[in-house]
C-alpha positions as CSV (number, residue, x, y, z in Angstrom):
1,X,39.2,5.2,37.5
2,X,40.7,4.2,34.0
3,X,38.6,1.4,34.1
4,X,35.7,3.1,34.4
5,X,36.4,5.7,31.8
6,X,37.1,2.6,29.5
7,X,33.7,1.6,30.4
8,X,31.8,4.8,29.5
9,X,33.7,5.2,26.5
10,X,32.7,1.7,25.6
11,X,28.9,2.3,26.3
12,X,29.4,5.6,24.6
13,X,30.6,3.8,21.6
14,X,27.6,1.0,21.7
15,X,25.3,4.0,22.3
16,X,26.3,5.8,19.4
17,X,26.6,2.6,16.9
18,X,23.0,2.2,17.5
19,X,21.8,5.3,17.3
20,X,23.5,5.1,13.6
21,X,21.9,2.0,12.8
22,X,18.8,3.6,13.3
23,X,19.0,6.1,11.6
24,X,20.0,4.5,8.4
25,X,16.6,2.1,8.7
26,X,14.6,3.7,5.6
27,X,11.1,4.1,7.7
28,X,9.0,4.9,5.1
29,X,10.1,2.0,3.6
30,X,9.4,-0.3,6.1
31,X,6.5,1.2,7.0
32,X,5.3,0.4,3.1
33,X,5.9,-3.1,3.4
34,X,4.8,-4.1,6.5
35,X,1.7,-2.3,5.3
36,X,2.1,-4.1,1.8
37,X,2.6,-7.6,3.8
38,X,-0.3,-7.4,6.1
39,X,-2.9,-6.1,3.3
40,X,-1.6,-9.3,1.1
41,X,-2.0,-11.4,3.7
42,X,-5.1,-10.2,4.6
43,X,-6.8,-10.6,1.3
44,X,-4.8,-13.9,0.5
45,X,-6.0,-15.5,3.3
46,X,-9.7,-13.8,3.9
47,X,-10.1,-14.2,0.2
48,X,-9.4,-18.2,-0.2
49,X,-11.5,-18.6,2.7
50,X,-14.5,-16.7,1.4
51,X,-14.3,-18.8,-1.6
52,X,-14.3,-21.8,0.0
53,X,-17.4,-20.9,1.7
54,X,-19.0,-19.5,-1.4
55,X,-19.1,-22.9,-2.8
56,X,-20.3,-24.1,0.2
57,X,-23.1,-21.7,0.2
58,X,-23.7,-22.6,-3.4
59,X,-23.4,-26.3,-3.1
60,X,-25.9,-26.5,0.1
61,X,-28.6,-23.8,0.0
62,X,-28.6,-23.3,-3.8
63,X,-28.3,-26.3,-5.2
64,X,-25.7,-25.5,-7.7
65,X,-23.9,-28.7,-9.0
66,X,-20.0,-28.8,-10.5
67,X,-20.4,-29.6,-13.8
68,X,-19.4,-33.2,-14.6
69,X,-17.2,-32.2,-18.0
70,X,-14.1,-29.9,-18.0
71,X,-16.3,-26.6,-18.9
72,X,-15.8,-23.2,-17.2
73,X,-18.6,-23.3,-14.6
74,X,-18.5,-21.2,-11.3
75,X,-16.4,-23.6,-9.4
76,X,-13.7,-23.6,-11.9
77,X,-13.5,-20.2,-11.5
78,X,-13.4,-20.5,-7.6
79,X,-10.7,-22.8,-8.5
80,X,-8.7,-20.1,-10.7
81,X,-9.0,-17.2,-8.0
82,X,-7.1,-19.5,-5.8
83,X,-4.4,-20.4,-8.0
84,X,-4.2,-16.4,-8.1
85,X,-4.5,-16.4,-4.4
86,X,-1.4,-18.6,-3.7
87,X,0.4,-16.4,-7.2
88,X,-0.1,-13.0,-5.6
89,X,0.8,-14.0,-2.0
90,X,4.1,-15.8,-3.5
91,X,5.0,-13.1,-5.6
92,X,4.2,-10.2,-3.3
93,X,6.3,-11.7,-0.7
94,X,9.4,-11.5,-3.1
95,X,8.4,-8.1,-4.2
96,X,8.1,-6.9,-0.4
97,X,12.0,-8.1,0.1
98,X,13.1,-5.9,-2.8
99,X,10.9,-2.7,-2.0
100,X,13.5,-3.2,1.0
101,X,16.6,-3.7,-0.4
102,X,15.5,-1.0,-2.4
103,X,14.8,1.1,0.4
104,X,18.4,0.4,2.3
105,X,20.3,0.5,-0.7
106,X,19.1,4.3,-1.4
107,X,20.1,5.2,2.3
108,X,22.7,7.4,3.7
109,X,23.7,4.6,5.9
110,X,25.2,2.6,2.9
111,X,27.3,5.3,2.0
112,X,28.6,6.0,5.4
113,X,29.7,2.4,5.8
114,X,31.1,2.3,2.1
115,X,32.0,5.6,1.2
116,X,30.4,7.9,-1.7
117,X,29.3,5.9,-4.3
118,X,28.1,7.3,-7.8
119,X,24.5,5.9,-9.4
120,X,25.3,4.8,-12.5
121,X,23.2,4.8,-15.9
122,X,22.6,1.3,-15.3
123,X,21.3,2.3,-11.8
124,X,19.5,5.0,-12.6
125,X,17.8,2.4,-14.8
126,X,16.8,0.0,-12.6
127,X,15.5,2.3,-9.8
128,X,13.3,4.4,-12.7
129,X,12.2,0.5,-14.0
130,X,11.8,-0.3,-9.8
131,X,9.0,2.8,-10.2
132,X,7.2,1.8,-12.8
133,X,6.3,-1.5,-11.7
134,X,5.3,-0.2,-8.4
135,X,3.0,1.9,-9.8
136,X,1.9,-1.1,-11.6
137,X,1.2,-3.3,-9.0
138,X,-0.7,0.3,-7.5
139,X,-3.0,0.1,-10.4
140,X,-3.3,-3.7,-10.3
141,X,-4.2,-3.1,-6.6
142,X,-7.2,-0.9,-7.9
143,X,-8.6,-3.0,-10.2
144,X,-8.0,-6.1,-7.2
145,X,-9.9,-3.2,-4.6
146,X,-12.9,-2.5,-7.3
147,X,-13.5,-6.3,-8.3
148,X,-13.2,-7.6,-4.5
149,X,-16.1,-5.0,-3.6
150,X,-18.8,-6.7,-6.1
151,X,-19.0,-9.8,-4.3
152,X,-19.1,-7.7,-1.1
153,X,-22.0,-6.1,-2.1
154,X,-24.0,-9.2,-3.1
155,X,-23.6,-10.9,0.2
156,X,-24.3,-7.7,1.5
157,X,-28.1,-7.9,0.1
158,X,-28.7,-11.3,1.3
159,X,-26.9,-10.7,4.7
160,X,-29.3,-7.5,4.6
161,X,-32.2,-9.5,3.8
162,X,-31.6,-12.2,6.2
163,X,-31.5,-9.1,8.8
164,X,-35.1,-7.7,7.5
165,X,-36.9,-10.7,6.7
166,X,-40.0,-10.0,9.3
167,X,-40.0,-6.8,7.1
168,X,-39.7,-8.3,3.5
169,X,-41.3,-11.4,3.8
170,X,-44.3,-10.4,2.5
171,X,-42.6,-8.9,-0.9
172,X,-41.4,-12.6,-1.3
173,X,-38.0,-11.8,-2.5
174,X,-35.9,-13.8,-4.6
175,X,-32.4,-14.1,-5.0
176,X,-31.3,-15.3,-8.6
177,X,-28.1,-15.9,-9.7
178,X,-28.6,-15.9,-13.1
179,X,-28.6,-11.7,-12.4
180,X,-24.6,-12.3,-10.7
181,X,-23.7,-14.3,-13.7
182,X,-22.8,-17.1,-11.5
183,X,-25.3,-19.5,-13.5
184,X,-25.9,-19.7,-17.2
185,X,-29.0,-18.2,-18.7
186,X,-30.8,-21.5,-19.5
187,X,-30.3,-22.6,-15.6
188,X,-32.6,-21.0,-13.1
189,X,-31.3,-21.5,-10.0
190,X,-33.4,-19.0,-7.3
191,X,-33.7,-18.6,-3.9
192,X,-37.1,-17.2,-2.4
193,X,-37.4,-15.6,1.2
194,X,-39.7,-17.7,1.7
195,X,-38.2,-21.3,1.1
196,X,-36.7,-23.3,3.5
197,X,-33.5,-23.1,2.2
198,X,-33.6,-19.3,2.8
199,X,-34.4,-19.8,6.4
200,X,-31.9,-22.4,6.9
201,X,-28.9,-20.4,5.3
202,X,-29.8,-17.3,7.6
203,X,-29.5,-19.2,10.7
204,X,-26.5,-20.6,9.7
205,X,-22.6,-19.6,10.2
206,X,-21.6,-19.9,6.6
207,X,-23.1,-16.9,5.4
208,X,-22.6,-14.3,8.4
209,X,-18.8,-15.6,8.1
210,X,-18.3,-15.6,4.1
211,X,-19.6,-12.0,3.9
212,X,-17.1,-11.1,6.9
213,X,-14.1,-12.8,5.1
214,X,-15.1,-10.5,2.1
215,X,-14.8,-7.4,3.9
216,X,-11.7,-8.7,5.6
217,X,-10.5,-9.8,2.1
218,X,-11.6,-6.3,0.5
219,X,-10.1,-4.0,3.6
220,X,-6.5,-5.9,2.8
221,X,-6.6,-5.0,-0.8
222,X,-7.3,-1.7,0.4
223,X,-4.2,-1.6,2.8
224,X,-2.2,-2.8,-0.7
225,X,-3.4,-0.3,-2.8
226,X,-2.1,2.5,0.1
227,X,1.1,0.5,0.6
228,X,1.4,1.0,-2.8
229,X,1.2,4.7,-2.7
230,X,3.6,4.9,-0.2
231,X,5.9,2.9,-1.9
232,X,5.8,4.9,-5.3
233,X,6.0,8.4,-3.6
234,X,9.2,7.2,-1.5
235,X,10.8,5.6,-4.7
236,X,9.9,8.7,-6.8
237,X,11.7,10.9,-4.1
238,X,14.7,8.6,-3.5
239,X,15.2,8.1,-7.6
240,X,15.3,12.2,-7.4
241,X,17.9,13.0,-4.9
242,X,20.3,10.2,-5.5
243,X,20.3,11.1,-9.5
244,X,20.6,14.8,-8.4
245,X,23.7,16.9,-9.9
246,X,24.1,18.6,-6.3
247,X,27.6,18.4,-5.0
248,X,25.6,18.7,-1.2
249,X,25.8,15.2,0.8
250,X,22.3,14.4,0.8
251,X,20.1,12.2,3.4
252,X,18.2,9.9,1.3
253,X,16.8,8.2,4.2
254,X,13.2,7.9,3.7
């Protein structure tokens, strides 16, 4: 009989070290960056992608050539956005650990386990500084969310016309990208509806899948920009009750 009752009262222990565990876990938090995580992944990996295939696309169906000299042609560009790819996705990845930290360290948990613990100026500074660069990185987001959408909308047209050319072959549309400012004035580099080229890009995979991986790529800096939001509101919130002059043992845990 003692036995047993040592048993229960063990399980009873586990039981109720768990529950406590789990309730100090900052949710909103979590659910922030694993939000924040999958959009930057999403666009990181959708985005180098898309690029890759835009040169493709350039390379074989509109003849565009990289220029021979070190001058800031389309490719070099291409080139840049990657650099910024593998940038973002590195530094996001840091930033996602501290938005947790963050988000344990401004628990109720941490002061259970170590007792009350008074946020200092210093503190106070670094969680106010910890909101403004979240918002930041919100706006950032935005401007990332607004840019990613314009080369959506270009393939867009052409995946659009590829889907309606029985219907607009008789307009014979061209595509030039002199209008995208892709090429320099002086180059005219078009592509008709009615050129072989055309034809041979619409049947092929690269296009249908480029356009795809700009959604894709435009969708995750959408899921960022939200993440974001999430993240600023529970930082706002958490800043507010741990620098409150209340006496009452707050719950910080969100």
């Amino acid at each position: 009989m003692e036995e047993n009752m040592e048993e229960g009262q063990t399980q009873k222990g586990c039981s109720e070290c768990c529950l406590k565990c789990l309730s100090g876990i900052p949710y909103a938090s979590l659910i922030a960056t694993i939000l924040l995580y999958a959009g930057v992944a999403l666009f990181c990996g959708c985005g180098h992608e898309a690029l890759s295939g835009t040169v493709t696309i350039l390379q074989t169906y509109f003849d565009v050539v990289r220029s021979p000299i070190d001058a800031l042609d389309v490719f070099t560009m291409i080139d840049i956005f990657k650099y910024v790819i593998y940038g973002v996705a590195a530094a996001f990845f840091v930033y996602g650990i501290l938005l947790m930290v963050e988000g344990f360290f401004t628990t109720g948990a941490i002061r259970d386990l170590y007792g009350d613990f008074k946020i200092t100026t210093c503190g106070r500074c670094v969680s106010a500084w910890f909101i403004m660069l979240t918002y930041i990185f919100m706006l950032a987001w935005l401007g990332v969310t607004a840019f990613t959408s314009l080369p959506v909308f270009m393939y867009f047209n052409i995946w659009n016309t590829c889907l309606n050319t029985t219907l607009v072959e008789s307009s014979n549309l061209c595509f030039d990208l002199r209008q995208f400012g892709i090429v320099s004035i002086g180059e005219e580099k078009r592509l008709c509806i009615a050129s072989e080229n055309f034809i041979k890009m619409c049947e092929s995979n690269e296009l249908d899948l480029t356009f795809h991986l700009f959604v894709c790529a435009l969708a995750g800096a959408g899921a960022a920009v939200i993440a974001m939001v999430v993240a600023v509101s529970v930082l706002i919130r958490n800043h507010v009750i741990l620098t409150s002059k209340s006496t009452g043992r707050y719950c910080t845990r969100f």
